[in-house]
C-alpha positions in Angstrom: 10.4 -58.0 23.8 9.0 -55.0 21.8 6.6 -56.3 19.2 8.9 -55.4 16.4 11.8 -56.4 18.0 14.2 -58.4 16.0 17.3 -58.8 17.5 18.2 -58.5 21.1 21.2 -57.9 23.7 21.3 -59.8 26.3 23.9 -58.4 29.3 24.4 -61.9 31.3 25.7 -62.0 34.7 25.8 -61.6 38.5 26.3 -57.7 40.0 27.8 -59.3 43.6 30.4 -61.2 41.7 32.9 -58.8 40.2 34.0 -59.3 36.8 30.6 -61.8 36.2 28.6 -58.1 36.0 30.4 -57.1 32.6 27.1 -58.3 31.1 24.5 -55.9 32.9 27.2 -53.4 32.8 27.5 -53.0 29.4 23.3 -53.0 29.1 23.6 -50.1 31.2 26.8 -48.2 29.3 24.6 -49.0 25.7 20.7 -47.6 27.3 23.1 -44.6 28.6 25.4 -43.4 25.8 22.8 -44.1 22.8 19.1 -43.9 21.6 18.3 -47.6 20.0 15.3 -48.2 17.5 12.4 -50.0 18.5 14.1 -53.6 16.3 16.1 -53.9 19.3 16.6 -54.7 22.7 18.5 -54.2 25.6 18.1 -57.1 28.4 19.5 -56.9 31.8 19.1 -60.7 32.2 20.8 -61.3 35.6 21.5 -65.2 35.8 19.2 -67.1 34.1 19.3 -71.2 33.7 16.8 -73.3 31.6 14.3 -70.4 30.8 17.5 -68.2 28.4 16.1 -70.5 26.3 13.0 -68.9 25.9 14.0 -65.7 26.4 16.0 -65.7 23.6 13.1 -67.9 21.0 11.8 -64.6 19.7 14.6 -63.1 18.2 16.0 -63.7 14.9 19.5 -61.9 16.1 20.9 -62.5 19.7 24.3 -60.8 21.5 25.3 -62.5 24.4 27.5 -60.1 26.9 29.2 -62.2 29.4 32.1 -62.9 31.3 34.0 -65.9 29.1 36.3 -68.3 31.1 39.4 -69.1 28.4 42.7 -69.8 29.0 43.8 -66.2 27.8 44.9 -63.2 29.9 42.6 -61.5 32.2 40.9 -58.4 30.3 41.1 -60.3 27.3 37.4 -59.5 24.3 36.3 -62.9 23.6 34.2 -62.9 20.4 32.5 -66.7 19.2 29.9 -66.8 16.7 27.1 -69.7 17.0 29.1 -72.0 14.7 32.0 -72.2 17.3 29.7 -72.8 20.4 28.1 -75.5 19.1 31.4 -76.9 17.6 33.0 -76.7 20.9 32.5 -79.4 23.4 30.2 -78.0 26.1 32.9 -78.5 28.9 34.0 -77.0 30.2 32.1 -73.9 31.1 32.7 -71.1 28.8 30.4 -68.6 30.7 29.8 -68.9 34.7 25.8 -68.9 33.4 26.5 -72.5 31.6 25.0 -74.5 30.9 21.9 -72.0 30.0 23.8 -70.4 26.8 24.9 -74.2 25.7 21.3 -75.6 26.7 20.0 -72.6 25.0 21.5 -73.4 21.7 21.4 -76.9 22.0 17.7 -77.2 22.4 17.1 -74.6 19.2 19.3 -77.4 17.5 16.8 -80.1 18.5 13.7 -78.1 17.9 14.8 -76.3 14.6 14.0 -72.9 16.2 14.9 -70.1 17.6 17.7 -67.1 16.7 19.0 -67.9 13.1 22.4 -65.9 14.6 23.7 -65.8 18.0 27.0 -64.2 19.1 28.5 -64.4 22.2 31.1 -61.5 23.2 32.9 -61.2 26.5 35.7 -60.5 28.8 37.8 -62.8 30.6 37.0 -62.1 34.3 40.3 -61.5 36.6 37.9 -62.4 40.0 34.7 -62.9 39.7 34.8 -63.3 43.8 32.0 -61.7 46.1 32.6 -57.8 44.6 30.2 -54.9 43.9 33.0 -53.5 41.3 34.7 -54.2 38.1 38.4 -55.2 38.2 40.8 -53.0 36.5 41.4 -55.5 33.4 37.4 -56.1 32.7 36.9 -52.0 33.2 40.2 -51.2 30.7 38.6 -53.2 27.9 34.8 -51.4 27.9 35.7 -49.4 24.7 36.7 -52.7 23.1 33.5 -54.4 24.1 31.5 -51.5 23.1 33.2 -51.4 19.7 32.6 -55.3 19.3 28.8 -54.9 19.9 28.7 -52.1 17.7 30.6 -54.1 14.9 28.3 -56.9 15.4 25.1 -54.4 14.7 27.0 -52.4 11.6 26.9 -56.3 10.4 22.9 -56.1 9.9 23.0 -52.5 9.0 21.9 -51.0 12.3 23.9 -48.0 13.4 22.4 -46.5 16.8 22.4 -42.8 17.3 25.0 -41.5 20.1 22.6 -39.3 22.7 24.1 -35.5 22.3 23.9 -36.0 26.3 24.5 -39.6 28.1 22.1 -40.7 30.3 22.8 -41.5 33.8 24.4 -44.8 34.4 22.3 -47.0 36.3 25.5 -49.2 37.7 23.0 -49.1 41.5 25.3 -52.0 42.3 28.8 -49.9 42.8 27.3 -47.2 44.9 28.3 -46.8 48.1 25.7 -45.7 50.9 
């Protein structure tokens, strides 16, 4: 975390299982399309467990990007604010990383601290099998995601600067030898 870091996106999620890399994905599309101020940050968190927890303490403002198991169609944006996380019964699993979000929220329940907002937006995964790639539903929806995070920072009044010139994307995980 940057010192003056004040909210941060966290892209959740395994690279070798398909649709469960939407989270580092979208890191990567967001560090490559536009230039952020130094109030946020971008977290490639892979799979964490217990220790989300603290990686999420500092903020006042987290995004969670993750693959979200519902009932609803493959491809489908999931949005759910902090209110209907903890509302919701922790099983089953929303996110293949579970119980670290719901332990994550629960114990800044029982402590009184941690991120005063947390929002958790996501795709539901069509395979989240052994896979270096995206399925066609999670890849079709990437606009929408990236329009969901974007409406979730125009909330706070943060509006990041498109680069004239993307950056490369650093998706390592889909090249091929």
């Amino acid at each position: 975390m940057t010192e003056s870091a004040f909210l941060g996106i966290f892209g959740i999620g395994n690279v070798l299982m398909g649709d469960d890399a939407i989270g580092p994905y979208t890191i990567n599309l967001l560090q490559s399309r536009w230039e952020w101020p130094e109030t946020i940050d971008l977290i490639d968190a892979g799979t964490p467990g217990p220790e989300l927890a603290s990686l999420m303490q500092p903020y006042k403002i987290v995004v969670v990007i993750d693959a979200v198991d519902t009932c609803a169609a493959p491809g489908t944006l999931v949005r759910l604010e902090r209110e209907a996380l903890m509302d919701a019964s922790p099983w089953p699993l929303r996110t293949p990383h579970d119980p670290g979000l719901t332990a994550a929220l629960l114990q800044f329940e029982l402590m009184e601290n941690g991120p005063g907002e947390i929002t958790l937006l996501g795709v539901v995964p069509d395979r989240t099998n052994t896979d270096v790639a995206l399925s066609s539903a999670a890849r079709s929806v990437l606009p929408g995601l990236l329009e969901l995070v974007m409406q979730v920072l125009a909330k706070h009044g943060i509006f990041p600067k498109e680069r004239e010139k993307n950056l490369p994307e650093n998706i390592w995980w889909e090249r091929k030898p």
